[in-house]
Structures are given as structure tokens and as C-alpha cells.
C-alpha positions as CSV (number, residue, x, y, z in Angstrom):
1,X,0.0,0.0,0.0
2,X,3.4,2.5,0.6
3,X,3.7,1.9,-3.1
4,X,0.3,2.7,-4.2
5,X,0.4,5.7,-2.0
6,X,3.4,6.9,-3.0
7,X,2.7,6.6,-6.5
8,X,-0.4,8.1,-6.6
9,X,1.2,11.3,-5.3
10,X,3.1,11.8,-8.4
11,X,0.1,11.0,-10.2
12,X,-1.2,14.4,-8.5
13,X,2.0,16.2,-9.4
14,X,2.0,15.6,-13.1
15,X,-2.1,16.3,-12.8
16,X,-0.8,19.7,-11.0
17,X,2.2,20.2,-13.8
18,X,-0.3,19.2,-16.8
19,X,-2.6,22.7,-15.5
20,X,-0.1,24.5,-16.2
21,X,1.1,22.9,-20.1
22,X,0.0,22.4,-23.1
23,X,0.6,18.6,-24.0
24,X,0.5,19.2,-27.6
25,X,2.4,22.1,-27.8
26,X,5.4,20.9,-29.5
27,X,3.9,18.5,-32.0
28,X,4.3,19.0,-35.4
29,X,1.4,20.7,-37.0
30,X,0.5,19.8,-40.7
31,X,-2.2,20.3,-42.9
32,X,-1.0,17.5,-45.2
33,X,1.4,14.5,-43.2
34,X,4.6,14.3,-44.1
35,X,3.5,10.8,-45.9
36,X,0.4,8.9,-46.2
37,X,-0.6,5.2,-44.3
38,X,-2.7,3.2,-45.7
39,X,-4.7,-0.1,-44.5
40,X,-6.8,-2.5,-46.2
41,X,-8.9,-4.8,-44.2
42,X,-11.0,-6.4,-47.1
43,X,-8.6,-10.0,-47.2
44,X,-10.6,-12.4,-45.1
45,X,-9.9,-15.8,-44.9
46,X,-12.8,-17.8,-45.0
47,X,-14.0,-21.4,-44.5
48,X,-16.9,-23.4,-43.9
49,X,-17.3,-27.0,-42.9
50,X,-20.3,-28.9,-43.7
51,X,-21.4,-32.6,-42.2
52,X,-21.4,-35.0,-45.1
53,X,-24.2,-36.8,-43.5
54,X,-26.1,-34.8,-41.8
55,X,-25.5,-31.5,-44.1
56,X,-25.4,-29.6,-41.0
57,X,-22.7,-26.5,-41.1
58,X,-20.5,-27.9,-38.5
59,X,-17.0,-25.0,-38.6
60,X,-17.3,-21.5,-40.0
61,X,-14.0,-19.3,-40.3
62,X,-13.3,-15.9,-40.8
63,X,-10.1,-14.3,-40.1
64,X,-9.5,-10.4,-41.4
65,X,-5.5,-10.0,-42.8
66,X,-4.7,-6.2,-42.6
67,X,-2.2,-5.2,-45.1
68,X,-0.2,-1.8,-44.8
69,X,0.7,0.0,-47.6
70,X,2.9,3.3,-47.0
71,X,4.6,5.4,-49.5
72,X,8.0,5.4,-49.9
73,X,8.5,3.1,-46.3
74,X,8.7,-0.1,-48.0
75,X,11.1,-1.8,-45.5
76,X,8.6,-0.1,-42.7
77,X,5.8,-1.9,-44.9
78,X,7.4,-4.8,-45.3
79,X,8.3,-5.5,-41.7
80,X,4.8,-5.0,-40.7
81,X,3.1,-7.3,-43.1
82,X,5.6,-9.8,-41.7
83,X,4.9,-9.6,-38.1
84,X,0.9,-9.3,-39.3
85,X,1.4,-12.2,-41.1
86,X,3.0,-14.1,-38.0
87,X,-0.3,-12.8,-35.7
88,X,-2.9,-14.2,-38.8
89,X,-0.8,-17.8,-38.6
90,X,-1.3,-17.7,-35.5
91,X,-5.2,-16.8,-35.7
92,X,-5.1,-20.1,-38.4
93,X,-3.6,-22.5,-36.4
94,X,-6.0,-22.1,-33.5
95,X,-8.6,-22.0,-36.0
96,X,-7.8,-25.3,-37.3
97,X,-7.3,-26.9,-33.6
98,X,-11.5,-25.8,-33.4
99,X,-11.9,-27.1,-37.2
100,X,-10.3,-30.5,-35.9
101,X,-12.6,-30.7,-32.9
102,X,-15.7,-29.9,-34.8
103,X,-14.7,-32.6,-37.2
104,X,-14.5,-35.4,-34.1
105,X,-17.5,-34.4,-32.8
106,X,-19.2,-35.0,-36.4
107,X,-17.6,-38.4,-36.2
108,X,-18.9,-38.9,-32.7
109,X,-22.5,-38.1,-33.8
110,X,-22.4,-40.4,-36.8
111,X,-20.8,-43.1,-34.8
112,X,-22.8,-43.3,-32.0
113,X,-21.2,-46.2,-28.6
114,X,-17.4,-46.3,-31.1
115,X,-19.6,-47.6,-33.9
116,X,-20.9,-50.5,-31.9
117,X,-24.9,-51.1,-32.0
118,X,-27.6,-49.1,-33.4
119,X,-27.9,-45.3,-33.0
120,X,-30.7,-43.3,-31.2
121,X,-31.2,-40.2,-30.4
122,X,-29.7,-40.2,-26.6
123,X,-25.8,-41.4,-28.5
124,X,-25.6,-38.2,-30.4
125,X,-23.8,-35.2,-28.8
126,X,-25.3,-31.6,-29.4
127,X,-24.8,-30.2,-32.8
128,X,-23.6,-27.0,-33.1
129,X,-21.7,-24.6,-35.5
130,X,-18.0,-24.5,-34.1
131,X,-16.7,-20.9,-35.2
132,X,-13.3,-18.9,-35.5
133,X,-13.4,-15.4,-36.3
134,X,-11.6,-12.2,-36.1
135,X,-12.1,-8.6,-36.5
136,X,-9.2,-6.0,-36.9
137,X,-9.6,-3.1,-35.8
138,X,-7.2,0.0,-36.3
139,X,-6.7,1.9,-32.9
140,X,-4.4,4.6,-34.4
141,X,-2.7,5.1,-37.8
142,X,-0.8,8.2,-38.4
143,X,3.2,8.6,-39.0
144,X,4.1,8.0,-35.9
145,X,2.5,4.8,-35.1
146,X,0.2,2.2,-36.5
147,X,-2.1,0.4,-33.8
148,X,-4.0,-2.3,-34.6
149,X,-6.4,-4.8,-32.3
150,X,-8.1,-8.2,-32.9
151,X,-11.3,-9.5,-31.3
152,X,-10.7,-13.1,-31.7
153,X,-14.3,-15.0,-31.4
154,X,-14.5,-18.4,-30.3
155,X,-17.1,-21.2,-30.1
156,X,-16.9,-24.7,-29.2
157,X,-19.9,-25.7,-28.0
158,X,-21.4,-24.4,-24.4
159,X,-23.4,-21.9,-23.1
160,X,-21.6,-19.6,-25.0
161,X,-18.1,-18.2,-26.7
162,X,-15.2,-16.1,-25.8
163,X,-14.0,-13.2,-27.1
164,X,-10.6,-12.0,-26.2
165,X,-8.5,-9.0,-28.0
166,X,-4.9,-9.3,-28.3
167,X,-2.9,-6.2,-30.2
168,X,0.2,-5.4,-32.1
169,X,1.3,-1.0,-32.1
170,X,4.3,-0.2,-34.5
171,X,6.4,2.8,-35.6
172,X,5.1,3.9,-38.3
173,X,8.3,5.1,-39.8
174,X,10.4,1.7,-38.8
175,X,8.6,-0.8,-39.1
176,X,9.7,-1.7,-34.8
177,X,7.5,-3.7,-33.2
178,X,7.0,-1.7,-30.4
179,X,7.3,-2.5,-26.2
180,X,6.4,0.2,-23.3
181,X,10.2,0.7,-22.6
182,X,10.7,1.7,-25.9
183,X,8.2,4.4,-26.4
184,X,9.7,6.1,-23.5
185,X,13.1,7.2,-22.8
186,X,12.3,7.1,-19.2
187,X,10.4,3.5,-19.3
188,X,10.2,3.0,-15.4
189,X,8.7,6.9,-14.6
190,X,6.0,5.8,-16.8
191,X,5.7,2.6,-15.5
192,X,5.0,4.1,-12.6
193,X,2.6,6.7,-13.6
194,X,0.6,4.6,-15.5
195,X,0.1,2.1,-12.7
196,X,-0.8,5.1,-10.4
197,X,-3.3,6.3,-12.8
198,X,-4.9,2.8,-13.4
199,X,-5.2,1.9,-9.8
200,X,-6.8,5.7,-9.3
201,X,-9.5,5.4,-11.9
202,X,-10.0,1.9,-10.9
203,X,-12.2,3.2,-8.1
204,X,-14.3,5.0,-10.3
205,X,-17.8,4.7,-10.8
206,X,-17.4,2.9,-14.4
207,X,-16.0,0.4,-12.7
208,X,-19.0,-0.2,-10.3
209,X,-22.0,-2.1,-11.0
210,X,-25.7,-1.2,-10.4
211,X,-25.5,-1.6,-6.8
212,X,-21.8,0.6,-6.4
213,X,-20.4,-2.2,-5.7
214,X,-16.6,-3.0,-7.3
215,X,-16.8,-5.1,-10.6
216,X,-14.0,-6.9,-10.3
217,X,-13.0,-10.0,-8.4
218,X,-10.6,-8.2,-5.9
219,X,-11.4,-4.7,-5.6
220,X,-7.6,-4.5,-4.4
221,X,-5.7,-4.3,-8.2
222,X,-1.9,-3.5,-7.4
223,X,-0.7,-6.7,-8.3
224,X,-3.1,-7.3,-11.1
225,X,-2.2,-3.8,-12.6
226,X,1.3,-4.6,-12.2
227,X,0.1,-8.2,-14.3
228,X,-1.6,-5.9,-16.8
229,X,1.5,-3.2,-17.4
230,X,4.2,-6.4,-17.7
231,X,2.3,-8.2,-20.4
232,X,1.0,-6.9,-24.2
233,X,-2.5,-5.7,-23.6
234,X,-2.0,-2.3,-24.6
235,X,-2.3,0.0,-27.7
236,X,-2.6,3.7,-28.8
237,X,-5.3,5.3,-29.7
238,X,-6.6,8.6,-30.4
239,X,-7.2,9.1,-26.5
240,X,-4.4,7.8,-25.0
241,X,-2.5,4.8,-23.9
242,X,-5.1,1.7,-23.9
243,X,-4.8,-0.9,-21.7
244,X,-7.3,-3.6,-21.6
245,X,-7.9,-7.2,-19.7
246,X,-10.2,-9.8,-21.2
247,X,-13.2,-11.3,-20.2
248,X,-12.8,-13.4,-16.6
249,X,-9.0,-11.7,-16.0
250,X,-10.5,-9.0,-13.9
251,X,-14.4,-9.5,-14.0
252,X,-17.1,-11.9,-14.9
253,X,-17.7,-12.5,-18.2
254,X,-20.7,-10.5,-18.4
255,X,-18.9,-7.2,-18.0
256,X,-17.3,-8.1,-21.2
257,X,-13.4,-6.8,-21.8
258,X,-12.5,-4.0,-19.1
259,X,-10.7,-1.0,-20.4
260,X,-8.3,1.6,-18.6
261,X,-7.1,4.7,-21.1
262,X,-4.8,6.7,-19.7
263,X,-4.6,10.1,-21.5
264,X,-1.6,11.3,-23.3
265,X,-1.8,14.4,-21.2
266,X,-1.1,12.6,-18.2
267,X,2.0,11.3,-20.0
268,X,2.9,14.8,-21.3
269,X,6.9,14.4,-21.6
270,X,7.2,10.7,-21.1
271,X,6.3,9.5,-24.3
272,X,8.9,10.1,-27.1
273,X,7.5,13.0,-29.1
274,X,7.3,11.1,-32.1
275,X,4.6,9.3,-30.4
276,X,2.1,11.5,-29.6
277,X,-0.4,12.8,-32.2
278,X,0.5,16.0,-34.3
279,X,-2.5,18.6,-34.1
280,X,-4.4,19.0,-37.1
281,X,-5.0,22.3,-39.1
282,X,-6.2,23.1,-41.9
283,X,-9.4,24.2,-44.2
284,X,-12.0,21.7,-43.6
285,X,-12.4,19.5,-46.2
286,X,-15.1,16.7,-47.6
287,X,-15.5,13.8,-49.2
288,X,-17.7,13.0,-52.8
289,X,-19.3,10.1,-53.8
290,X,-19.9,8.9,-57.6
291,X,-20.9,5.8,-59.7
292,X,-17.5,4.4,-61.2
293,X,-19.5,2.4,-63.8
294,X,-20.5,5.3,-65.9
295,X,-18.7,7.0,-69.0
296,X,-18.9,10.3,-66.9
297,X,-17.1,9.6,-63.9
298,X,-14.8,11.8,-62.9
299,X,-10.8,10.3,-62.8
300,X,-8.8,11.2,-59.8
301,X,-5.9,9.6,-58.6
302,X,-7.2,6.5,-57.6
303,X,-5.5,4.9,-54.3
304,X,-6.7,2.3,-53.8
305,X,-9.2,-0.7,-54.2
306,X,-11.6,-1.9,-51.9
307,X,-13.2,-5.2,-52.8
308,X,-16.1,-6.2,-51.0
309,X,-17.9,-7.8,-53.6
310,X,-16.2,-8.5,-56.5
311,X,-19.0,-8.6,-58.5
312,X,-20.8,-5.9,-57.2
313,X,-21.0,-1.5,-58.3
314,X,-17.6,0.7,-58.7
315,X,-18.0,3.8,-56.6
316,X,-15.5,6.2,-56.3
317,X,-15.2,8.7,-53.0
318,X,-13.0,11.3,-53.6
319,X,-11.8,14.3,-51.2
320,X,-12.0,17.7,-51.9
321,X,-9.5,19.8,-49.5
322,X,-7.8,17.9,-46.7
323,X,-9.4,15.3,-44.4
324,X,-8.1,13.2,-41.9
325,X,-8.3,9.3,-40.6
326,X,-10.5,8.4,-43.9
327,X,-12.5,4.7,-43.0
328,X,-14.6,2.7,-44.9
329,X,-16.4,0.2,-42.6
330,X,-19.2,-2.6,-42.9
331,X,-21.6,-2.1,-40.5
332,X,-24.1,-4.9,-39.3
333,X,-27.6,-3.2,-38.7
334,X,-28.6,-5.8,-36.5
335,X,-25.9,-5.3,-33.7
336,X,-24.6,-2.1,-34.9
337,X,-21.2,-4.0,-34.6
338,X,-18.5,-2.3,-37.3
339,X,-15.9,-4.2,-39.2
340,X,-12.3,-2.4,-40.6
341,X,-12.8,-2.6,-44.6
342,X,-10.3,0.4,-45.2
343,X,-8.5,3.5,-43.1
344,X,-5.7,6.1,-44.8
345,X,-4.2,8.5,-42.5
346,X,-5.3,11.7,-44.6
347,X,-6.8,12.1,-48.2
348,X,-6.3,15.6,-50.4
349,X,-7.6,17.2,-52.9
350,X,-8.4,15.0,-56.1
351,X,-7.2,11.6,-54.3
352,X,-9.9,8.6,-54.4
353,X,-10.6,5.4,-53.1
354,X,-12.6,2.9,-55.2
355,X,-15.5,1.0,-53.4
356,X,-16.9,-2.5,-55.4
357,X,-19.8,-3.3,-53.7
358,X,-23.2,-3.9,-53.7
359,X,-25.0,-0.9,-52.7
360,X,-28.6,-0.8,-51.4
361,X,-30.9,1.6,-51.8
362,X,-32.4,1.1,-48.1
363,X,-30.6,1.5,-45.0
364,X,-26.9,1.3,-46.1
365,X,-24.3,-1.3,-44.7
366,X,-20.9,0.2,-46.0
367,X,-20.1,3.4,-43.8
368,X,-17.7,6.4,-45.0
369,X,-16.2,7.9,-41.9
370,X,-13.2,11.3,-41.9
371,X,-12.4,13.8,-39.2
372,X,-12.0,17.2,-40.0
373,X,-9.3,19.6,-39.3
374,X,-11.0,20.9,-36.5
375,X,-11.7,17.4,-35.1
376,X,-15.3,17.0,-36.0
377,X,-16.1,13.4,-37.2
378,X,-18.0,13.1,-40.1
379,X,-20.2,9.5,-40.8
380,X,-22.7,9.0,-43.5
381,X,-23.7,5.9,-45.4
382,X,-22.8,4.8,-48.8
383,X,-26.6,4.4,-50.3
384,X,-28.3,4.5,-54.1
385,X,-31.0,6.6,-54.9
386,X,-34.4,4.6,-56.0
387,X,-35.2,7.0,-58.6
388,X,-32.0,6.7,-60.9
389,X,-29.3,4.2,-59.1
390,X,-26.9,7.1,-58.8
391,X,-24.7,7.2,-55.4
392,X,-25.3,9.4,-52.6
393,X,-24.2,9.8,-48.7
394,X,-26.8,10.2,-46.5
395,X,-26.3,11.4,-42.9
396,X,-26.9,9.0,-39.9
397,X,-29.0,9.1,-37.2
398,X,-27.0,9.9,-33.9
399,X,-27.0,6.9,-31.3
């Protein structure tokens, strides 16, 4: 307890230093980066498994492969792939380990007692669907540092799955697969003033349930805070420092992953300053929307590619002016859930992106999201009109 006490002093004395300092002062600003990052989500590697006897789906995969493209970085590029490469074998092999299992039990259902003696229906085990899926997500993509996470989704059989996030952050410039002590040159001091700060908001009521009592297991979290610091669970975002503990680490599973962001201006001098985020300036800017398909579509300088359906309409979305952290996302209108298709760090004047999709004229599924200079986030959806199939962005309703 001498520890936590004495660490949650300095906590106050950065909080009283931070008053008086402007965290951002001495980033870099620019209208236009220095160089642009770009991320395509739309690989997925799919499977599906069906019982030969019973016709029942019995394994479903899907397991999104980022790929970084970045101008003129190509041994930065190159490293990343790799290590995203390494995560996504990963991803497979556990993926296959489920396949094989959902395999057995098929065998186990057609041969009911080891193959010995009739079947009925008290032999066979409970079907199900066993299922291996990820979703990446990208945290934080600029030129200092790409951050990207993955909600791995499991299911077995049982009440229910699991879902756990594991995450890789790198410099953007580099290539580094980067630690905690090397996005500091003073590694311990913010060791120590991050576990101060996570073991003060701890006690906070987002971390209480209905009745104010403490979510987690043991209310008392120096040790586990020191568990959660030590290991990988942590990325950038546009916030701050994220660090997170999965389902059953810290709380029941009902209370889902449990999150801690602690904000860069409580780390104001301890991060390297190529690490915190450069202010953004500028004119506003916005972003167009056209039908590719037609003789009278404009040409810009096309990007990149986004494949969602092969098959399915060219539309081109193309910037005029500057904006910032450019996403193209498929949204599920059932759970309002959102999957990475496509992120660039900044798009200019006459620069596009191409969109091949299927694109409804009802409530739309593919969602266009940019920040403006000024920090405002815009979101509309990538619809058709009914009258004449041509392409328009309609503003969402908020919530």
C-alpha cells in the first residue's frame, strides 16, 4: 500500500504540472502528413465446414489480414506485413485446432457407442456450429504509429463463446514492433505513472456495478495492474494509452473486456515526441461520392481498391480539400457492430478510393467515416438513390 500511496502522489504532481502545459504544444502541425498510411482490411480468410451426413454447417472461419501499404517506407511496410502475417498464422492455427474438434464431434455423432450397436437419439452429442473469427480493428494510424487490435471469437460448444483482443502498435516510420520501454526514454517513470493512474480510476464509478459495488474479483488491483503493465494488452489510440484485460481476467464474463485509457496528457513528456499525435490544421475539407460504372465519372488519382464484392458497383469517394483518418467500414444493422474494410491517415484534394460493392438503396451497410481539421467526425452511409441508381451519402441518425 506505501507503493500505491506513494505513486499516486506523483500521479497528483504531473495532474498539477499538466494545468499548467500544453501537452500538444510541441507536436508537429500539418495540414498535409509528411507521408500517407494506408490499411486494407478487405482480405478475409474464409471457411466453412459442412457434415457430409447430416448436411449440418458444423466449422465456420473468418479471419481479417490487414495489409499496410505506406509510400516510400517499403522496409517499414514490409516489416509490418511480416509480423501481421505471424499474428494471422497464429489466428489459423487455433482455427484449425476448433476445425479438428468440430470434425470429431461430427464423427462422434455419426458413430454413436465407437460404432458399436444401433444409434438413437440419446448417443448423439449436441450439434452445433463451431466458429473462428476475427475482427481488426485500427486503434491509431498516423506517421508516428500504427495500432491495430483483434477480437478473436471463439465457439466450441457451451453456453456460449469467448471473445478475447490481443494487439500489435508499430512505428510507423520503422517498421519496430514496439514494447512500453521503448516508447519512452524514461520506461520505469512511466511505468509508474501509469500504474498510479490505473489503480486511481480503478475506483471509479465505471467500474462499479448497479449496486456501487466494485466489478472486479478483488477490488484491491496492485498486483493485477502490475500483471496488466508487464504483459501486451496495450495499444494507442486517439485518446491515449489503452490498456485492456479480457473477459474473466479481472471480471465476470458479463462485464465483457474492461478497459483503462490513460490520457496522453497525463504522460505529457514521457512518451517520445514522435509518439504522440500532431495537431491537425487546416481548411475543412469533404469527401464525394460517384458511380465508377458510368462514362462520366470523374478520374482522380485513384488509391486504392476496396473489394467487398467482387461482382458488385464501382463507386469512387473522392476528397476535396484535406481530411483526416479516412474509413470505410461494414456495418451490421442488427448489432450495430462495425468491421475495418479500409483507413488512410489523410486524403487531399483529387485523391480517391474505389468502393466494389453492392450498394442498397435502403438502410446502407458500408459506412464512410473522416475527421476534419477541426476534429469534428464526419459518418454518412454509402446508399443509391431509388429514382436513378446514382450514389449518394446520407447522414446517420446519432446513437
Amino acid at each position: 500500500m506505501k507503493k500505491a500511496a506513494a505513486i499516486i502522489l506523483i500521479l497528483a504532481m504531473v495532474f498539477a504540472l499538466y494545468g499548467c502545459h500544453d501537452f500538444n504544444d510541441s507536436s508537429e502541425d500539418a495540414p498535409v502528413p509528411d507521408y500517407d498510411v494506408c490499411i486494407n482490411f478487405s482480405d478475409v480468410d474464409k471457411d466453412e465446414v459442412w457434415d457430409s451426413g447430416s448436411g449440418e454447417l458444423i466449422f465456420t472461419q473468418a479471419i481479417c489480414v490487414p495489409h499496410v501499404i505506406a509510400a516510400g517506407k517499403d522496409d517499414a511496410v514490409e516489416a509490418i506485413n511480416e509480423d501481421i502475417g505471424r499474428r494471422c498464422e497464429l489466428f489459423r492455427e487455433g482455427a484449425e485446432a476448433i476445425k479438428n474438434a468440430a470434425l470429431s464431434l461430427a464423427d462422434e455423432n455419426a458413430m454413436p457407442n465407437g460404432g458399436q450397436g444401433e444409434a438413437d437419439d440419446s448417443d448423439r452429442a449436441e450439434a452445433c456450429t463451431c466458429v473462428f473469427r476475427t475482427n481488426a480493428e485500427l486503434n491509431r494510424g498516423d506517421v508516428g504509429v500504427i495500432s491495430i487490435s483483434y477480437d478473436v471469437y471463439t465457439y466450441s460448444g457451451g453456453v456460449h463463446g469467448y471473445v478475447s483482443r490481443v494487439s500489435d502498435t508499430y512505428d510507423a516510420k520503422t517498421g519496430e514492433k514496439l514494447s512500453l520501454e521503448t516508447v519512452s526514454d524514461e520506461p520505469e517513470l512511466l511505468n509508474q505513472l501509469v500504474y498510479g493512474y490505473i489503480l486511481n480510476i480503478s475506483a471509479g464509478e465505471k467500474y462499479k456495478d448497479d449496486s456501487g459495488e466494485s466489478i472486479f474479483f478483488n477490488p484491491d488491483l496492485t498486483e493485477s495492474i502490475s500483471d496488466i503493465i508487464a504483459g501486451d494488452n496495450w495499444y494507442f489510440n486517439d485518446e491515449g494509452l489503452v490498456f485492456y484485460a479480457n473477459p474473466y481476467e479481472l471480471a465476470a464474463y458479463s462485464y465483457g473486456r474492461v478497459d483503462f485509457v490513460v490520457p496522453y496528457a497525463a504522460m505529457d513528456g514521457l512518451l517520445k515526441e514522435k509518439y504522440v499525435p500532431a495537431a491537425l490544421e487546416g481548411e475543412n475539407g469533404m469527401m464525394l461520392a460517384q458511380s465508377g460504372d458510368g462514362e462520366d465519372a470523374a478520374a482522380p488519382e485513384l488509391l486504392d481498391t476496396v473489394t467487398l464484392d467482387a461482382e458488385g458497383q464501382s463507386v469512387i469517394l473522392t476528397a476535396e480539400e484535406t481530411v483526416y483518418a479516412v474509413q470505410l467500414v461494414l456495418r451490421n444493422n442488427e448489432t450495430m457492430s462495425d468491421n475495418f474494410l479500409w483507413y488512410r491517415n489523410y486524403m487531399t484534394t483529387d485523391e480517391a478510393v474505389e468502393l466494389l460493392s453492392f450498394i442498397p438503396d435502403v438502410q446502407p451497410n458500408v459506412i464512410l467515416r473522416y475527421t476534419l481539421a477541426d476534429g469534428t467526425v464526419i459518418e454518412r452511409g454509402i446508399s443509391q438513390s431509388g429514382e436513378d441508381g446514382s450514389i449518394i451519402l446520407i447522414e446517420l441518425a446519432a446513437g
